[in-house]
Backbone as ProteinMPNN parsed JSONL, in Angstrom:
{"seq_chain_A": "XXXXXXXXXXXXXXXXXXXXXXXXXXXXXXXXXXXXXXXXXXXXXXXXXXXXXXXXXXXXXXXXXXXXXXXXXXXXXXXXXXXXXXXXXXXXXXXXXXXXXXXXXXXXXXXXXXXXXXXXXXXXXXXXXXXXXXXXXXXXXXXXXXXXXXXXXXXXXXXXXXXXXXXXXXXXXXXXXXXXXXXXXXXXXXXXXXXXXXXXXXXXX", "coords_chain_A": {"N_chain_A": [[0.828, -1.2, 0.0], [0.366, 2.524, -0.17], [2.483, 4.816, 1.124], [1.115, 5.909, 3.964], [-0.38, 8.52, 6.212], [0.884, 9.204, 9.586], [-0.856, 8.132, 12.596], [-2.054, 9.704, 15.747], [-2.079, 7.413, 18.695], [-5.148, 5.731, 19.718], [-5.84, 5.884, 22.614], [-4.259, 8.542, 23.562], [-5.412, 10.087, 21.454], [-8.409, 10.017, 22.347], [-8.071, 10.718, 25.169], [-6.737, 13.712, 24.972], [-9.422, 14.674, 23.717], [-11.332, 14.499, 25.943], [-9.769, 16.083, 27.996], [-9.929, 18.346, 26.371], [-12.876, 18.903, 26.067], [-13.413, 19.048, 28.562], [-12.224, 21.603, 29.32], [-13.864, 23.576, 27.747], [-15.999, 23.58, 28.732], [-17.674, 21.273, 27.664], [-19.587, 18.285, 26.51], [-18.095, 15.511, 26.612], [-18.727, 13.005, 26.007], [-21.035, 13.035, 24.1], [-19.304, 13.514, 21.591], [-18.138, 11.074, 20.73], [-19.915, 9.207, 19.112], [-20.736, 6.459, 18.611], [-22.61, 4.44, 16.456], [-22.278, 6.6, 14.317], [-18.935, 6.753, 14.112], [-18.9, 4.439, 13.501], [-19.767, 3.715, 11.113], [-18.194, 6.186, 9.814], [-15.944, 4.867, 9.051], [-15.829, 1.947, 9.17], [-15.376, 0.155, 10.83], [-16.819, -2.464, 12.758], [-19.987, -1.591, 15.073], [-19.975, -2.229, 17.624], [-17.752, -2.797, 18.347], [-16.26, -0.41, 17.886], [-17.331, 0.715, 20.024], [-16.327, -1.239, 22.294], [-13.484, -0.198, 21.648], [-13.883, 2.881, 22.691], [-14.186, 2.403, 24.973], [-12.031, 1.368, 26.056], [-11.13, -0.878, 25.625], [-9.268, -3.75, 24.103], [-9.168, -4.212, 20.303], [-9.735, -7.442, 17.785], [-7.665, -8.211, 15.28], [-7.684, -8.748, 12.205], [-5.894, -9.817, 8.974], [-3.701, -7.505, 6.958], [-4.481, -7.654, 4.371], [-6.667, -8.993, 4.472], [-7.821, -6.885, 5.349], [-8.301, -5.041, 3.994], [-9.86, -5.698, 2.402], [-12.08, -5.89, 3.149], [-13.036, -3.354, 4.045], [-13.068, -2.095, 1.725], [-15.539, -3.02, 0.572], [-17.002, -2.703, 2.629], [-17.716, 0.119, 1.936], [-18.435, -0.064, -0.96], [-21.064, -1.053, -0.409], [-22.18, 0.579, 1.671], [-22.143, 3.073, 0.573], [-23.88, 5.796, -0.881], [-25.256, 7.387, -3.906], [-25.431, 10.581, -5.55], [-28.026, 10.858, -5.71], [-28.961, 9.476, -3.598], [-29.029, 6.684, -4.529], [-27.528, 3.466, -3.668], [-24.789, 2.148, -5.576], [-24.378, 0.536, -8.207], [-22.893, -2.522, -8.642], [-21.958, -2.524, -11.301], [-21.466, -0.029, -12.056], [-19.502, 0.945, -10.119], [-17.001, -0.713, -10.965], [-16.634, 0.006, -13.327], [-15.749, 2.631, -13.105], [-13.281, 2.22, -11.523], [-11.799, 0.587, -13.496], [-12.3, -2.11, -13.949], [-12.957, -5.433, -14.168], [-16.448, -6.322, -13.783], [-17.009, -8.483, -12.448], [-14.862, -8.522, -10.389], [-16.049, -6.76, -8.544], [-18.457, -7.927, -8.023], [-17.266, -10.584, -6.704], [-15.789, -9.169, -4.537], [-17.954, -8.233, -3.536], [-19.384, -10.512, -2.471], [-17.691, -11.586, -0.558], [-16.148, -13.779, -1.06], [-13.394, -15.812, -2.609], [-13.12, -15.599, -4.686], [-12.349, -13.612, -7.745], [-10.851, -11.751, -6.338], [-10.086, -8.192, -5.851], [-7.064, -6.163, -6.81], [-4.235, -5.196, -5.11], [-4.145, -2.28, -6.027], [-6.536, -1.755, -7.564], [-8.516, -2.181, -5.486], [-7.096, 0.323, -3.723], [-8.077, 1.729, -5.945], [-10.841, 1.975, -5.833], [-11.119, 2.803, -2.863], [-10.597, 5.087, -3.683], [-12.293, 6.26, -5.346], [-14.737, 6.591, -3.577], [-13.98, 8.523, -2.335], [-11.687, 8.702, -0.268], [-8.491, 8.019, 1.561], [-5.685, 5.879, 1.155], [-5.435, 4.788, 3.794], [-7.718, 4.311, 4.927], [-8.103, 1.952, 4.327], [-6.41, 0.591, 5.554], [-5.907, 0.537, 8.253], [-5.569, -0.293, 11.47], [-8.327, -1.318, 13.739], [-8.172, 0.049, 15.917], [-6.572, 2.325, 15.229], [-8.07, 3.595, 12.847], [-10.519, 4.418, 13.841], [-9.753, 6.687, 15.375], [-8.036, 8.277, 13.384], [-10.586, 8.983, 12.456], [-11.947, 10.78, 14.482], [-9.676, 12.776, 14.309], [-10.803, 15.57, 13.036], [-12.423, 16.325, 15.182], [-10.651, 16.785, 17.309], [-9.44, 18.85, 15.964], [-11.224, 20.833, 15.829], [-11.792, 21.168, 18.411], [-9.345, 21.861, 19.873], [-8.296, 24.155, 17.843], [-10.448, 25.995, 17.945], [-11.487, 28.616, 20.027], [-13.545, 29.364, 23.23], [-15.099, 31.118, 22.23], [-16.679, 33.356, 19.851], [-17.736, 30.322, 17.992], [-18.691, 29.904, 15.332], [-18.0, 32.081, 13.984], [-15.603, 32.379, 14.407], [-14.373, 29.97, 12.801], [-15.255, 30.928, 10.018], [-13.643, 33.539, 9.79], [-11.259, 31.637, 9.612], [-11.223, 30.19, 7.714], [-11.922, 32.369, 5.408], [-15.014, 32.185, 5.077], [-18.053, 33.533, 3.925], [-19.836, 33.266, 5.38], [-21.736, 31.544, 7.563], [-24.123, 29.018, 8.436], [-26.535, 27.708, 10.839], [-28.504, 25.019, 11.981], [-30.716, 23.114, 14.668], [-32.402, 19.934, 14.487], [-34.33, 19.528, 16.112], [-37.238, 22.066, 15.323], [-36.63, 25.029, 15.697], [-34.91, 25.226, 17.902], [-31.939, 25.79, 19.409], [-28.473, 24.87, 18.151], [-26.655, 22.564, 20.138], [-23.519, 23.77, 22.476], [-21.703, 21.75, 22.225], [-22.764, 20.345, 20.163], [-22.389, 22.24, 17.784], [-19.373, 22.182, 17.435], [-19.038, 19.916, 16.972], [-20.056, 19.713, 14.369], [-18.397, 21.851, 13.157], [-15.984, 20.318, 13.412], [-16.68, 18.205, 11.34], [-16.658, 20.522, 8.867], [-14.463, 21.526, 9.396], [-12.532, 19.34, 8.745], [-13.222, 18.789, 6.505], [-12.967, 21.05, 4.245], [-10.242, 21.122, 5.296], [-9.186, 18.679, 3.912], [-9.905, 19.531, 1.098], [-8.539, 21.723, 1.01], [-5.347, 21.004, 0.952], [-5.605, 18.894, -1.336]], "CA_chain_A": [[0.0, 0.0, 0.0], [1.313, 3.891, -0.096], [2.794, 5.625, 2.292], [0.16, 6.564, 5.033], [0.331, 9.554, 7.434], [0.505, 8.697, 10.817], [-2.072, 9.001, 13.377], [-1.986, 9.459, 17.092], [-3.252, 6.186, 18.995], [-6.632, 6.112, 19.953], [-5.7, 6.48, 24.074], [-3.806, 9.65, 23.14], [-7.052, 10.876, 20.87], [-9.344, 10.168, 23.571], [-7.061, 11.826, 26.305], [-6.997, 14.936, 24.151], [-10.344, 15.189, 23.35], [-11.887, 14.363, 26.663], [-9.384, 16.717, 28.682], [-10.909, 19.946, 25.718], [-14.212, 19.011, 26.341], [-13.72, 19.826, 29.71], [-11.885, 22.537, 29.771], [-14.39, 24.368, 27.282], [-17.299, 23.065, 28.969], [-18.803, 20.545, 26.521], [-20.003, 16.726, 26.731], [-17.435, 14.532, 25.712], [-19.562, 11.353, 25.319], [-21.482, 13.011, 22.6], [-18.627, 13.569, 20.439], [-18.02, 9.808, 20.56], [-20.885, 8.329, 18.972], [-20.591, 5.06, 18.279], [-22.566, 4.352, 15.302], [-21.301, 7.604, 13.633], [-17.665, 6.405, 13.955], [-18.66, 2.814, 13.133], [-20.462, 4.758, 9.573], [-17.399, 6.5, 9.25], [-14.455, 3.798, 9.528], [-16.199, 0.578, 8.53], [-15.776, -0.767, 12.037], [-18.202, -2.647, 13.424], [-20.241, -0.712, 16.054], [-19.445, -3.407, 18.382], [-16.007, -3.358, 18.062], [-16.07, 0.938, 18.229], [-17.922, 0.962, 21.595], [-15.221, -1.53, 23.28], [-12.386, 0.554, 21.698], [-13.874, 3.795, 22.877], [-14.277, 0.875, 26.432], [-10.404, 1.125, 26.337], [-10.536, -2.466, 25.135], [-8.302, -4.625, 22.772], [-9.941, -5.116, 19.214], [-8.506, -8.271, 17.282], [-6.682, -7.151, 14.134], [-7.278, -9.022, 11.291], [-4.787, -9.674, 8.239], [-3.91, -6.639, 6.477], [-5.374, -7.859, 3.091], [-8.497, -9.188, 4.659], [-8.933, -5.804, 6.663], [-8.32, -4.144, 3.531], [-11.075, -5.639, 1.419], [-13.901, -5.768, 3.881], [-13.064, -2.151, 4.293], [-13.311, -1.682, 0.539], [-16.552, -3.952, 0.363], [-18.044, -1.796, 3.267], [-17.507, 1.202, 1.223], [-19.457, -0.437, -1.708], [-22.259, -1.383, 0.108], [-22.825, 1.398, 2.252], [-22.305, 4.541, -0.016], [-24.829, 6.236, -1.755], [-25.123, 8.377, -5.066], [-25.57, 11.557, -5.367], [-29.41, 10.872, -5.903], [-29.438, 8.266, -2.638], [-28.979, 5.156, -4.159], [-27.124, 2.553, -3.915], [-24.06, 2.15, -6.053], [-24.382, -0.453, -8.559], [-21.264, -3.001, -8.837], [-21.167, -2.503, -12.825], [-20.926, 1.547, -12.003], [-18.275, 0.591, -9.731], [-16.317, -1.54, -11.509], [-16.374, 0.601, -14.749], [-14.933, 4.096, -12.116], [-11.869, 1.694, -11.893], [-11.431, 0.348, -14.403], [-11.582, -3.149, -13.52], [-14.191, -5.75, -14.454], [-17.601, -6.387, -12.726], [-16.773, -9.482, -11.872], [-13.891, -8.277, -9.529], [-16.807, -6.08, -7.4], [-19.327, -8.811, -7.387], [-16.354, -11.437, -6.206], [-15.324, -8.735, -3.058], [-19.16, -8.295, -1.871], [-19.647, -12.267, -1.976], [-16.476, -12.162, 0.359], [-15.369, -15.72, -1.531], [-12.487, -16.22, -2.558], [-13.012, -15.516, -6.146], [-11.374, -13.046, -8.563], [-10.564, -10.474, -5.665], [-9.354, -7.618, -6.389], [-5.687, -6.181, -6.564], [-3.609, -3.996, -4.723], [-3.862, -0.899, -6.966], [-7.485, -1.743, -7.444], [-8.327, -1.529, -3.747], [-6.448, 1.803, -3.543], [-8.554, 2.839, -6.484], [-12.303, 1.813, -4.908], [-11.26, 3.604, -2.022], [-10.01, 7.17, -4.342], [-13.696, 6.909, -5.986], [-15.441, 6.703, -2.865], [-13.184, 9.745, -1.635], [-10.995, 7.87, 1.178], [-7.254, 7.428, 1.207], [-5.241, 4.107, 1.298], [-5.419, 4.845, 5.558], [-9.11, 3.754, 5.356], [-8.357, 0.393, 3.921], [-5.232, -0.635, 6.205], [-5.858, 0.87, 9.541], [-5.902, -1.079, 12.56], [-9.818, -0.49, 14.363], [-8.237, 1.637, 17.091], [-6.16, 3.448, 14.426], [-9.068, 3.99, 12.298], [-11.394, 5.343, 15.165], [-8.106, 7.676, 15.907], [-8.042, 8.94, 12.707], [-11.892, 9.681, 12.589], [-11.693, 11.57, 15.307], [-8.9, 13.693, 14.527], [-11.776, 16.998, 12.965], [-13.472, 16.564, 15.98], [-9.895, 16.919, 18.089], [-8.644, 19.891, 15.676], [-12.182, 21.811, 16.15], [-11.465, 21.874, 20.087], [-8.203, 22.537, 20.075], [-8.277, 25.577, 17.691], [-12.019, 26.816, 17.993], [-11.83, 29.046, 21.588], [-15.001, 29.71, 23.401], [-16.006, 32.54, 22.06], [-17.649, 32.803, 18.501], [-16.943, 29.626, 17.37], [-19.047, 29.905, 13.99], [-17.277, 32.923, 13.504], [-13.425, 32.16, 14.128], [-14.317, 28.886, 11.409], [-15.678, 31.248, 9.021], [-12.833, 33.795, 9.143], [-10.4, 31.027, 8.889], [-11.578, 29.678, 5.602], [-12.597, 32.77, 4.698], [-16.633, 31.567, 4.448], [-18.799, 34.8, 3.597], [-21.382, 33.018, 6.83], [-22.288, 29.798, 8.11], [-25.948, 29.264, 9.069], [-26.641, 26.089, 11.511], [-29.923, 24.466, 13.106], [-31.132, 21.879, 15.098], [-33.642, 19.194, 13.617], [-35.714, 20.53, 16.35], [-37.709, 23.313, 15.052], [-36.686, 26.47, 17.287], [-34.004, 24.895, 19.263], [-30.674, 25.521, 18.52], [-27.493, 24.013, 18.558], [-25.696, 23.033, 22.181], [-22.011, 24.292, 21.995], [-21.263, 20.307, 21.954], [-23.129, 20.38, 18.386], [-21.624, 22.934, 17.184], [-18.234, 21.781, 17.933], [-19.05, 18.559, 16.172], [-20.337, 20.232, 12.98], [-17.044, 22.315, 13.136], [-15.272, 19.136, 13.268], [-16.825, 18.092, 10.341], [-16.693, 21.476, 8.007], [-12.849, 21.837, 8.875], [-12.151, 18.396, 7.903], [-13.717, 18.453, 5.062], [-12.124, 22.165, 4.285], [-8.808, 20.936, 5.436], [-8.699, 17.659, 2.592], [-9.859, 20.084, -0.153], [-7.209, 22.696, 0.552], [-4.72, 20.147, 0.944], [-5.67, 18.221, -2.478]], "C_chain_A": [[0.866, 1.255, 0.0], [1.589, 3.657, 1.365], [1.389, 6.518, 2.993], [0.343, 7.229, 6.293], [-0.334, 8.885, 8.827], [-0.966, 9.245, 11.972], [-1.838, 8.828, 14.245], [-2.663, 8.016, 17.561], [-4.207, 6.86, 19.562], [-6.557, 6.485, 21.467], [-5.233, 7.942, 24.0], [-5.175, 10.733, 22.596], [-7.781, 10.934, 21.83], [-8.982, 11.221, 24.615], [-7.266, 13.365, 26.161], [-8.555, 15.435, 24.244], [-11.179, 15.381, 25.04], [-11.282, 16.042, 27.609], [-9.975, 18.35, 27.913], [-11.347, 20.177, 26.148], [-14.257, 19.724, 27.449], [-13.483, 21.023, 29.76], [-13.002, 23.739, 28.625], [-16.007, 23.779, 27.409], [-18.121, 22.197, 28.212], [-18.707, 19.052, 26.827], [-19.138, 15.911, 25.836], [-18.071, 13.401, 24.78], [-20.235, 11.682, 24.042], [-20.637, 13.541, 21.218], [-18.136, 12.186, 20.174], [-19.307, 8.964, 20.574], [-20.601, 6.965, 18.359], [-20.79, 4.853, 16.883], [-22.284, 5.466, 14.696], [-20.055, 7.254, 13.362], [-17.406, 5.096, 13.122], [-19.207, 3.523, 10.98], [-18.871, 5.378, 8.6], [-16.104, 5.785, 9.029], [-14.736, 2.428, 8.851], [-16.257, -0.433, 9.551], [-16.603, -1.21, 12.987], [-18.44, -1.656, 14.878], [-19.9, -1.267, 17.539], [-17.992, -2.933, 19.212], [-15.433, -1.473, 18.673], [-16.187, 1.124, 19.833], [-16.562, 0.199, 22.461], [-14.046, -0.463, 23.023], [-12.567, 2.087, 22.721], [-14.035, 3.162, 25.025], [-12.904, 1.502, 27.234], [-9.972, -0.356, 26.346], [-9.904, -2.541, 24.186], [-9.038, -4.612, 21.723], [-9.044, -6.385, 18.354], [-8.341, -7.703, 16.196], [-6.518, -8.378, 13.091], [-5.874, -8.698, 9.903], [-5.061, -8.54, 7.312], [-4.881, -6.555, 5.187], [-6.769, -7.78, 3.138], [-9.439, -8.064, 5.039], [-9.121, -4.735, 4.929], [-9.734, -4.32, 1.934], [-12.44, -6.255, 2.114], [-14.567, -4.297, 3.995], [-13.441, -1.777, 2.895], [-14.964, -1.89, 0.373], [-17.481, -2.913, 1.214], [-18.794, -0.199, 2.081], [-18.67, 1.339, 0.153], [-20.665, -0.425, -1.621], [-23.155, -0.385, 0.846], [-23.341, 2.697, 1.688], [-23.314, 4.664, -0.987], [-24.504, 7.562, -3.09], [-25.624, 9.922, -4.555], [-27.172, 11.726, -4.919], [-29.915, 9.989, -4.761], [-28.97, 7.032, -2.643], [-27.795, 4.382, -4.352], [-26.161, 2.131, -5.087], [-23.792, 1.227, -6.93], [-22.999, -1.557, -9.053], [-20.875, -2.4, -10.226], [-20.682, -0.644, -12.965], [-18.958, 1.502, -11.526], [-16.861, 0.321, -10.052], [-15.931, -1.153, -12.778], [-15.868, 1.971, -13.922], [-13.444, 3.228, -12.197], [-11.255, 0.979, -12.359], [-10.766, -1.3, -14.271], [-13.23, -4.377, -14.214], [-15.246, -6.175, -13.726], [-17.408, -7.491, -12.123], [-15.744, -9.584, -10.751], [-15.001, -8.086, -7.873], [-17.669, -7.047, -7.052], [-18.861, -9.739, -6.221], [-16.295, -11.008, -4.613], [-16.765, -8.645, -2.687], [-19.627, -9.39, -1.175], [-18.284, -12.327, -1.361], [-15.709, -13.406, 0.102], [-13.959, -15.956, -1.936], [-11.924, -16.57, -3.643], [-12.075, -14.851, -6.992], [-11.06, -11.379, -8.073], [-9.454, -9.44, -6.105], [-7.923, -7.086, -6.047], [-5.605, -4.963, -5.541], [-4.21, -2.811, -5.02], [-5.774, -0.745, -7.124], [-8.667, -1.559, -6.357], [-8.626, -0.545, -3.535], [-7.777, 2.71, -4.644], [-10.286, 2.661, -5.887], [-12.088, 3.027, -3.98], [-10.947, 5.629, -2.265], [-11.252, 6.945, -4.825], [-14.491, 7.323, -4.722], [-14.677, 7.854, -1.726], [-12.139, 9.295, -0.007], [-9.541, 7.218, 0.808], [-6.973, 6.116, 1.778], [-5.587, 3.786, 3.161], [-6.328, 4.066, 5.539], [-8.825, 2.24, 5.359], [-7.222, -0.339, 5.138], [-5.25, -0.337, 7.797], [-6.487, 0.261, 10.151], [-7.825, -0.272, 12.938], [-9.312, 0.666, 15.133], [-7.444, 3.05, 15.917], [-7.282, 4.253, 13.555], [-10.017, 4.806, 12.63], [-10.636, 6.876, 15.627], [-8.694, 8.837, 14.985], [-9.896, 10.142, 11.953], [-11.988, 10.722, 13.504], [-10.676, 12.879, 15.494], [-9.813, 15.241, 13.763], [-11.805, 17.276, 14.123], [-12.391, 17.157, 16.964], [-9.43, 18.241, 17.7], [-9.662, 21.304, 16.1], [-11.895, 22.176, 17.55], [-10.226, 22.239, 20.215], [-7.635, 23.633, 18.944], [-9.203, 26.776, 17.48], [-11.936, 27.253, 19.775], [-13.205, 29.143, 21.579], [-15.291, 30.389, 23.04], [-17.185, 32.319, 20.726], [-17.366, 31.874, 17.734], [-17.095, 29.311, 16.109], [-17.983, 31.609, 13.465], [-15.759, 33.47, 13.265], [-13.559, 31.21, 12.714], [-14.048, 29.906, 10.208], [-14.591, 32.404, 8.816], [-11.327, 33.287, 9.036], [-10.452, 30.552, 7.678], [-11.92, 30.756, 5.191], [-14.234, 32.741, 3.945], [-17.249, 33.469, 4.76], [-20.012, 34.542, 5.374], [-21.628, 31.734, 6.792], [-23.61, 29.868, 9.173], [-25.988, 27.386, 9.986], [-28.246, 26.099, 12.201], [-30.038, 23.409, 13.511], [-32.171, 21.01, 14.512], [-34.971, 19.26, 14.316], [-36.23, 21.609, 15.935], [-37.211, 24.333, 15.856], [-35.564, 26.15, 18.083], [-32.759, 24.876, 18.952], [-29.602, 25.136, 18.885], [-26.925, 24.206, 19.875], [-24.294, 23.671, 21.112], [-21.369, 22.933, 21.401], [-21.216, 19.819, 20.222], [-22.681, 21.231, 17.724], [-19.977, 22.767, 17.266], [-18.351, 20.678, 16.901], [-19.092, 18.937, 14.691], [-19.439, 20.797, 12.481], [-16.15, 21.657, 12.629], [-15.524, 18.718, 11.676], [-16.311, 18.609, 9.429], [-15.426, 21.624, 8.285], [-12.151, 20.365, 8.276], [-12.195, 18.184, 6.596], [-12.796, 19.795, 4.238], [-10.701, 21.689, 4.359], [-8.228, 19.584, 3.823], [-9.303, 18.336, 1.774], [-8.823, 20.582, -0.374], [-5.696, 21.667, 0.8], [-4.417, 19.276, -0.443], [-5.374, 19.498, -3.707]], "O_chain_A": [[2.076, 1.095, 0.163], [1.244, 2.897, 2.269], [0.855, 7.531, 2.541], [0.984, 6.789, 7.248], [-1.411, 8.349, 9.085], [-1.683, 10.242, 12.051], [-1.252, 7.751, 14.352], [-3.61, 7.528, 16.944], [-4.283, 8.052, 19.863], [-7.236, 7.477, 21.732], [-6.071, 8.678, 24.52], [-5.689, 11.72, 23.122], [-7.89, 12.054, 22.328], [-9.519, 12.311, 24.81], [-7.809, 14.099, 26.987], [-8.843, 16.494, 24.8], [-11.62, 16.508, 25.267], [-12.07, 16.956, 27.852], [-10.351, 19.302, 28.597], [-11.228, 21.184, 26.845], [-14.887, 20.776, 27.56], [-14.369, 21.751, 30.209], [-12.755, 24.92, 28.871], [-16.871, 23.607, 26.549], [-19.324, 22.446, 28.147], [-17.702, 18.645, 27.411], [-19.344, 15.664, 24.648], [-18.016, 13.055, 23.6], [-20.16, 10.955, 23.051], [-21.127, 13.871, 20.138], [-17.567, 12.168, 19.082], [-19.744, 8.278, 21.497], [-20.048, 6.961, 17.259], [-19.876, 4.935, 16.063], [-21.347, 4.96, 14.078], [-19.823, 7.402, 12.162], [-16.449, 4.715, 12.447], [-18.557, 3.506, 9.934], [-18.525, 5.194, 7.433], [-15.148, 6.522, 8.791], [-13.937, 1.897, 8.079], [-16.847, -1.51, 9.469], [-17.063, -0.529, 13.903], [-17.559, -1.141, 15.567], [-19.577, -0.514, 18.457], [-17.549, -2.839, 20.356], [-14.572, -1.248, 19.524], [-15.348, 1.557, 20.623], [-15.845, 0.892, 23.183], [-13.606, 0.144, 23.999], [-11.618, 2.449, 23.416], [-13.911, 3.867, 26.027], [-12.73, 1.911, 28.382], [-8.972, -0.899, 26.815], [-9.821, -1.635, 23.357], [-10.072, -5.18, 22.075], [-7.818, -6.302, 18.278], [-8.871, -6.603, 16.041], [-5.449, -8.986, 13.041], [-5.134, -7.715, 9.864], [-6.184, -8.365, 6.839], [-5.761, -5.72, 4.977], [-7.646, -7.161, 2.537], [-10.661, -7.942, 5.119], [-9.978, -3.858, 4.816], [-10.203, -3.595, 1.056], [-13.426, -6.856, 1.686], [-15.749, -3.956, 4.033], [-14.349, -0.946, 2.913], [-15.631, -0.907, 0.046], [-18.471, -2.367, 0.727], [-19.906, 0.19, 1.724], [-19.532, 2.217, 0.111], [-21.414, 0.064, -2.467], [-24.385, -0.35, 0.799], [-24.371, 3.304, 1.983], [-23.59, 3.788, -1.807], [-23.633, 8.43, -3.043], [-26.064, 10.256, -3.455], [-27.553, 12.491, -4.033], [-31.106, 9.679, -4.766], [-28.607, 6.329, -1.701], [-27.046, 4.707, -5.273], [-26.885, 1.561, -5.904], [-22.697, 0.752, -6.629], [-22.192, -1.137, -9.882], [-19.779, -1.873, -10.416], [-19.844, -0.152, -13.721], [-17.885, 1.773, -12.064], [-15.851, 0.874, -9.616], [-15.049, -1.76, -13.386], [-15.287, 2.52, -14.858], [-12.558, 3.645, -12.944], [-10.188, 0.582, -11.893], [-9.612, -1.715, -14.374], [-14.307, -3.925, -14.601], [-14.807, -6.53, -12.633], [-17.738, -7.425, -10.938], [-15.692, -10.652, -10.14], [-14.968, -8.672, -6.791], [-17.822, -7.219, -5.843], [-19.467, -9.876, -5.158], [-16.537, -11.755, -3.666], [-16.997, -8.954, -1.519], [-20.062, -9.506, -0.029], [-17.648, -13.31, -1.741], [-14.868, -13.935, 0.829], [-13.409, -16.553, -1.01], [-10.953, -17.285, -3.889], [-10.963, -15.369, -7.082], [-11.008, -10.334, -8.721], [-8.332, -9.677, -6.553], [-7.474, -7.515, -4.984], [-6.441, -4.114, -5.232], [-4.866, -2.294, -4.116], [-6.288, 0.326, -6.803], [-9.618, -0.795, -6.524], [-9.746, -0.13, -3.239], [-8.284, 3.805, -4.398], [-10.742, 3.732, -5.487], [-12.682, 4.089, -4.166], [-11.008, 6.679, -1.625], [-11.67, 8.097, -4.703], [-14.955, 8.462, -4.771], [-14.881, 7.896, -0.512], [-12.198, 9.817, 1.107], [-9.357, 6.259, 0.059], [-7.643, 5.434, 2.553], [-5.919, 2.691, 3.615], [-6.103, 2.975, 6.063], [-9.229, 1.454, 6.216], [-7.238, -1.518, 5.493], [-4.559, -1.048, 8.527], [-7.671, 0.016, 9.919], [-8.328, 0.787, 12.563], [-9.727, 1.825, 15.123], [-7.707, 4.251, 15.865], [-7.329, 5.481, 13.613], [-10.388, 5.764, 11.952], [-11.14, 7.881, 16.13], [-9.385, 9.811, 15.287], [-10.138, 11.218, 11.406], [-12.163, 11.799, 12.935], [-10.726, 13.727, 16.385], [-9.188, 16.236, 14.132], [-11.323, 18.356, 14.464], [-12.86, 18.076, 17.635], [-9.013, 18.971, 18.598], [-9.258, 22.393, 16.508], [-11.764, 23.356, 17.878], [-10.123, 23.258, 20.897], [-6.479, 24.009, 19.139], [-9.006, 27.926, 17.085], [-12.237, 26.449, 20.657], [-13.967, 29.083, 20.614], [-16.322, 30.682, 23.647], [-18.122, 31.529, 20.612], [-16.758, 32.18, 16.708], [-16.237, 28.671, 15.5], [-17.409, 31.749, 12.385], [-15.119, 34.27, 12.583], [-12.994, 31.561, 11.678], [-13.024, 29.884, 9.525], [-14.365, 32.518, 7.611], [-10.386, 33.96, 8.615], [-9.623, 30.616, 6.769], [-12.533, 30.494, 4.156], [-14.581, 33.088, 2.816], [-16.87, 34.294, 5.592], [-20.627, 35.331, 6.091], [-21.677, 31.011, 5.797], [-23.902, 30.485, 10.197], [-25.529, 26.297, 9.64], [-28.876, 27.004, 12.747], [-29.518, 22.502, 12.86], [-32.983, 21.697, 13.892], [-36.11, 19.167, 13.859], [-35.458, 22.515, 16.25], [-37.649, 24.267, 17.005], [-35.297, 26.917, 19.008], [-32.355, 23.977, 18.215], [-29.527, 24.961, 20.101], [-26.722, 25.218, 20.545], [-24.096, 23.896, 19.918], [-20.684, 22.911, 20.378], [-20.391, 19.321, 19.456], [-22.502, 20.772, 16.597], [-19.482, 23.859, 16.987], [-17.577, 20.718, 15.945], [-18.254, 18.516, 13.894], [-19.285, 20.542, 11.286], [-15.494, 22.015, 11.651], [-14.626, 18.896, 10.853], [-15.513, 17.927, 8.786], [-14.867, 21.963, 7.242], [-11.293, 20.407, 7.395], [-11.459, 17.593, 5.805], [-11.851, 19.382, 3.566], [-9.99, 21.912, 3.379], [-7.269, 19.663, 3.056], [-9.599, 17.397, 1.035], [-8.099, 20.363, -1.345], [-4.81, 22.505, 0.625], [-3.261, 18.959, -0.723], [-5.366, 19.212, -4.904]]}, "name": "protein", "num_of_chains": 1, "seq": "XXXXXXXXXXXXXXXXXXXXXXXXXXXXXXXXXXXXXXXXXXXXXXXXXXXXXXXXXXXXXXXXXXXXXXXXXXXXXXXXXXXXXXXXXXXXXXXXXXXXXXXXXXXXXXXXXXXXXXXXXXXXXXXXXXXXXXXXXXXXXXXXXXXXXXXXXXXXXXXXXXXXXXXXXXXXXXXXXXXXXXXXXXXXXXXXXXXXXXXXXXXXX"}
C-alpha cells in the first residue's frame, strides 16, 4: 500500500479530546458516537464501543482488513441521488471488471481484487489508502482527529465565527432538527469538526 500519514493512537485521541471538552465546557460522550464512527471507519459498532471501552480489538490480516473495508464502502455509499451504487458503475470508475466487485461483496475467494485496485475503490469513494489498512483503534483515531482539531483551535467565544474567518466563508448558518431549538455548543463543535475536515482535505488536495 502507499505511504500513510501517521495518526496518534486512539488512548492519546481520547485523552486529548476528553481533557478539551472539559476545559471548554462541553459533553465529551457526545462527540463519541458510536454508530457515527462505526459509519465512518467501517468498524463494526461493536467493536467501536469496546475501543472507545479502552478495550483490545482483534486485528485481522492486512489484506483481509483491507477488502472488507473496501466492500463496506461499496455497500454502504450512496449516489448523489441516494442510491445505492451499482457493482457494474463501480467496476467501470476503476477500471476493472464487474466481476472483480461482485467477487469482493460475496467475500469468496473468487477473482478479488488487486492492490492498486483496492487503492482505487477507495479514491472513488473519496478515502485514502489509511481507510483500507488501519488497525480499528487506528481507524477510530483517525476519525476523530476533525473533531480533536475543532477543540483545540475553535476558543469559546464565537466559534461559527473564528471557522468562518479562517476559511474565509462569507457566513455559516446552523440548526437543530428541532424546530426552534438551537445548537448546544457540543453540536456545534461537532459540525465544526466536520466542516474543517472536510475544508482541510480540499485545501490540501
Amino acid at each position: 500500500m502507499q505511504m500513510i500519514e501517521s495518526v496518534p493512537s486512539l488512548a492519546v485521541t481520547l485523552a486529548q479530546i476528553r481533557a478539551l471538552a472539559e476545559e471548554r465546557q462541553l459533553t465529551a460522550a457526545e462527540m463519541l458516537d458510536v454508530e457515527d464512527l462505526a459509519a465512518r471507519t467501517g468498524v463494526p459498532p461493536e467493536v467501536v464501543a469496546g475501543l472507545l471501552r479502552g478495550e483490545a480489538a482483534a486485528e485481522a490480516a492486512p489484506g483481509e482488513t483491507a477488502r472488507r473495508r473496501a466492500a463496506f464502502l461499496c455497500t454502504r455509499s450512496r449516489d448523489a441521488a441516494g442510491h445505492p451504487y451499482r457493482a457494474a458503475d463501480i467496476a467501470e470508475a476503476i477500471g476493472a471488471a464487474p466481476r472483480v466487485i461482485t467477487d469482493l461483496l460475496a467475500g469468496g475467494a473468487g477473482n478479488q481484487p488487486s492492490e492498486a485496485e483496492l487503492l482505487r475503490i477507495a479514491a472513488f469513494f473519496g478515502r485514502g489508502p489509511g481507510f483500507l489498512t488501519d488497525t480499528p483503534a487506528q481507524a477510530v483515531s483517525r476519525a476523530l482527529q476533525p473533531v480533536l482539531r475543532s477543540l483545540d483551535h475553535v476558543s469559546g467565544g464565537d466559534m461559527m465565527a473564528e471557522l468562518a474567518g479562517r476559511y474565509g466563508l462569507v457566513s455559516l448558518s446552523t440548526r437543530n432538527t428541532t424546530p426552534g431549538k438551537p445548537l448546544t455548543r457540543t453540536q456545534e463543535t461537532l459540525l465544526l469538526g466536520m466542516i474543517t475536515g472536510i475544508l482541510s482535505s480540499e485545501g490540501a488536495s
